[in-house]
C-alpha positions in Angstrom: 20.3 -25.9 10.1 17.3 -25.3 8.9 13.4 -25.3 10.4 10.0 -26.7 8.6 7.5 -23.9 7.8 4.6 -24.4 10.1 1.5 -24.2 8.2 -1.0 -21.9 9.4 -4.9 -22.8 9.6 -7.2 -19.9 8.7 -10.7 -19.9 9.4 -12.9 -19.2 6.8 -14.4 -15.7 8.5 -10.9 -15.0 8.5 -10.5 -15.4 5.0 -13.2 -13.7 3.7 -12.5 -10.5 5.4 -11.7 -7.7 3.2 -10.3 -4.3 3.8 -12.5 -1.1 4.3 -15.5 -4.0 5.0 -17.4 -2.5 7.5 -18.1 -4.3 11.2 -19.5 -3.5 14.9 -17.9 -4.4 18.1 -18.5 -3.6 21.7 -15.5 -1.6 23.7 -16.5 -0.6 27.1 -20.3 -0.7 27.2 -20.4 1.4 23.7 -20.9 0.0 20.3 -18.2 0.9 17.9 -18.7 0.8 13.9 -15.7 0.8 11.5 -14.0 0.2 8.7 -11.5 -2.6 8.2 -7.8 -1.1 7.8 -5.4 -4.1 8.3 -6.1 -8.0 8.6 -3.6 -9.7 10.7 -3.7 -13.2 12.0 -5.7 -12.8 14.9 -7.4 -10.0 14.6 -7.5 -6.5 12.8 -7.1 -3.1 12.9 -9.9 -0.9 12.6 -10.2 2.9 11.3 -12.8 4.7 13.9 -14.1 8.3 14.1 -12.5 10.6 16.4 -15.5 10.5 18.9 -15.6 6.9 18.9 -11.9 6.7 19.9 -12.6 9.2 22.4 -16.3 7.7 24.2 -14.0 4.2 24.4 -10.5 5.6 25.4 -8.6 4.5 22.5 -5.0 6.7 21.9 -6.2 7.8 17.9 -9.3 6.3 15.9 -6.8 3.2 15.1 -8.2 0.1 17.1 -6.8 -3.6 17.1 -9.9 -6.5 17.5 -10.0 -9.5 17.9 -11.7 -11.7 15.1 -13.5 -13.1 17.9 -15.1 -9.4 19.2 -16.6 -7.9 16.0 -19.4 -8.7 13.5 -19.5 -8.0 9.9 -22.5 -5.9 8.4 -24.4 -7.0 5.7 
């Protein structure tokens, strides 16, 4: 038995994300800039500096956002 590959719809911010583009998001009251270090299908990971990752309470200055939470710079 085997199943149909479900095709996947990816929006087109999705799509033209790149890695090591920089963006901006919001994480408990502080706004966070980074860089782009993974794309996955719903969001991405994000490289931060150490102080960021500290003011926000994140484990290491690795961050997962939602496509939905960040915004690209120009």
């Amino acid at each position: 038995m085997t199943f149909q590959k479900h095709e996947k719809i990816v929006s087109e911010f999705v799509q033209a994300r790149r890695i090591r583009e920089k963006i901006s998001f919001v994480r408990r009251d502080v706004e966070v800039e980074g860089t782009i270090f993974k794309i996955l299908e719903n969001s991405c990971i994000v490289e931060i500096s150490q102080d960021d990752a500290k003011k926000i309470g994140a484990a290491s200055n690795l961050t997962v956002v939602s496509h939905k939470k960040y915004k690209v710079f120009s």
